[in-house]
N, C-alpha and C positions, 0 to 999 in steps of 0.2 A: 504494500500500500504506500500514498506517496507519501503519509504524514508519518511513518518511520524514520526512525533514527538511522543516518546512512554515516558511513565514510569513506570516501573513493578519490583515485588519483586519474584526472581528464590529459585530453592535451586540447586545450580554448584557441585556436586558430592563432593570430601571431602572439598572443598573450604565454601559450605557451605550458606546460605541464602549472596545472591546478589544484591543490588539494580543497575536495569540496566535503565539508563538513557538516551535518544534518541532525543537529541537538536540540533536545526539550528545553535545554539549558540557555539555550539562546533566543532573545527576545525581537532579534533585529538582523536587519544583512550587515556585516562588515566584513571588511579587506582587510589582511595583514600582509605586509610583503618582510622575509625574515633577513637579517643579514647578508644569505648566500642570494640572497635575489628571489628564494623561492616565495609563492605567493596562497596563501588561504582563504575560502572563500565560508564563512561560516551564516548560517541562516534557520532560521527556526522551523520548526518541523511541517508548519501548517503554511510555508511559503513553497511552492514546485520550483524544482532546479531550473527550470527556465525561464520562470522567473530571477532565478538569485542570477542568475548569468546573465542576462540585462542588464543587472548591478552593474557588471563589469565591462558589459559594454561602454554604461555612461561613466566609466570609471577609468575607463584607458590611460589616458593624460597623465592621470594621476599615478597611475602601477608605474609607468614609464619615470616619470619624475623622483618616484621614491628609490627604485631599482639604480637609479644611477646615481643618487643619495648613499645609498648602502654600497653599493662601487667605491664610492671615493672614499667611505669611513671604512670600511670593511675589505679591503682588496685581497685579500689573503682569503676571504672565507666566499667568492663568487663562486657559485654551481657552472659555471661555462657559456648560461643563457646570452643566444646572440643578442648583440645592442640593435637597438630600432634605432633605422637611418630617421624614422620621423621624428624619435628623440633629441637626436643630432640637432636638425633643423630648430625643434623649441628649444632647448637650449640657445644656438644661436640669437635667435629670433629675441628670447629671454636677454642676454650677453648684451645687445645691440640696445635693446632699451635701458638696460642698468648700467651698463661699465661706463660710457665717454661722458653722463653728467657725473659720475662717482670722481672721475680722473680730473674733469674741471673745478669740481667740488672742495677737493685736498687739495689741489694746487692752489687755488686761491687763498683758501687756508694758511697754507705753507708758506705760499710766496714762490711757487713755482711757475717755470715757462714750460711748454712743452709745444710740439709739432703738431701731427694728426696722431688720434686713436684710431687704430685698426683692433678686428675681433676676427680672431681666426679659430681655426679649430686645429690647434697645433695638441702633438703628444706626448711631446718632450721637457715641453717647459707651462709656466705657469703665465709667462711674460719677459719682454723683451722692449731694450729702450734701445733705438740703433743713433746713428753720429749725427745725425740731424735732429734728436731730439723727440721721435716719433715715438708712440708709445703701442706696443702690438700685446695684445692679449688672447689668453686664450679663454674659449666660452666656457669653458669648465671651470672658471670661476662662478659663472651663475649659480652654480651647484652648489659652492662654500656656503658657511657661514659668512655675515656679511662682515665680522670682524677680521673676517681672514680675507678677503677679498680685498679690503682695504689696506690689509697691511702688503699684499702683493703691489696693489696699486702704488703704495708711498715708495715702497724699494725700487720700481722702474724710474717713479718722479726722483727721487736720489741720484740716480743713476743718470740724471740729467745736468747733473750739478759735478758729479765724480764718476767718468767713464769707467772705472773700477769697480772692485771690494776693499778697497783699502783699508786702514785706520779712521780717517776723515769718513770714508762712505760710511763703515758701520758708526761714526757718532752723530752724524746726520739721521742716518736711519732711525736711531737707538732717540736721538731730539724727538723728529716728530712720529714716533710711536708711544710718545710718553714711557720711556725707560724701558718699553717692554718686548723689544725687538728681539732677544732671544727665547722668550718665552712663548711670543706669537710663530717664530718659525720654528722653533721644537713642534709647536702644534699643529703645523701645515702641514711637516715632512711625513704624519699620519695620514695626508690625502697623497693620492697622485693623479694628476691630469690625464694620463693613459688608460685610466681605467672606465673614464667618457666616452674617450675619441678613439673605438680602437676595431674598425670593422673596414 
């Protein structure tokens, strides 16, 4: 009957293997997507699974947005789940609305000059300031926390002032992150950008 307690493992077309879980216990549809990327679909006994799978139709965006969240904090524990090229694209899309007012925002702050922002989907690096003073980003900042994003942002602006890592760069740096420049990149080196852009 369908108002039975079930537990079963689907595969939901690009969403991808599903654990669909069918409890008395539960009052309501919700989503978990776990660390490895994998994704749980829980729903209460008296809703039919095609129902609960419309959840996740209107819910796509969102698997996508969390899965590549869990990517960047978790890279050690992904299941292998391919990346959605349409992810890519939101992130960009995301990247393009938030990085170049964020970049304008601390430089004016700071007292910095800088060239053009550009938003790339690079996988190597987090950002890049070249000899004209351009400042290249990658979208997988959108992903960060915005404290980390920020602090990515000040170290290419840095790097506008001191072509290096010098002494000077890191006291620059270490100024305007309020003292906490090695504390904020201890905590970035937990992310990697390659674990966005890697398809």
């Amino acid at each position: 009957m369908w108002w039975r307690e079930m537990k079963k493992v689907i595969t939901y077309l690009e969403v991808g293997e599903v654990t669909l879980s069918k409890t008395r216990r539960s009052t309501r549809i919700s989503l978990t997507v776990r660390p490895d990327g994998s994704v749980r679909l829980s729903f209460p006994v008296w809703v039919t699974q095609k129902r609960a799978l419309r959840f996740i139709d209107e819910k796509r965006e969102w698997i996508a947005a969390a899965r590549q969240k869990m990517a960047l904090k978790y890279p050690e524990r992904q299941a292998g789940n391919p990346p959605d090229k349409r992810v890519v694209e939101t992130l960009r899309a995301e990247a393009k609305v938030k990085l170049p007012p964020m970049v304008a925002r601390l430089a004016a702050e700071h007292g910095f000059s800088f060239g053009a922002v550009r938003v790339k989907a690079t996988r190597s690096r987090w950002g890049s300031c070249s000899a004209r003073d351009d400042i290249n980003l990658s979208i997988s900042l959108a992903a960060l926390p915005d404290h980390l994003a920020e602090y990515v942002v000040l170290h290419e602006l840095c790097h506008t002032v001191h072509k290096n890592h010098s002494h000077r760069f890191h006291a620059l740096l270490d100024s305007v992150t309020g003292g906490q420049s090695r504390v904020l990149n201890k905590e970035l080196r937990s992310y990697r950008p390659d674990t966005v852009i890697n398809y």
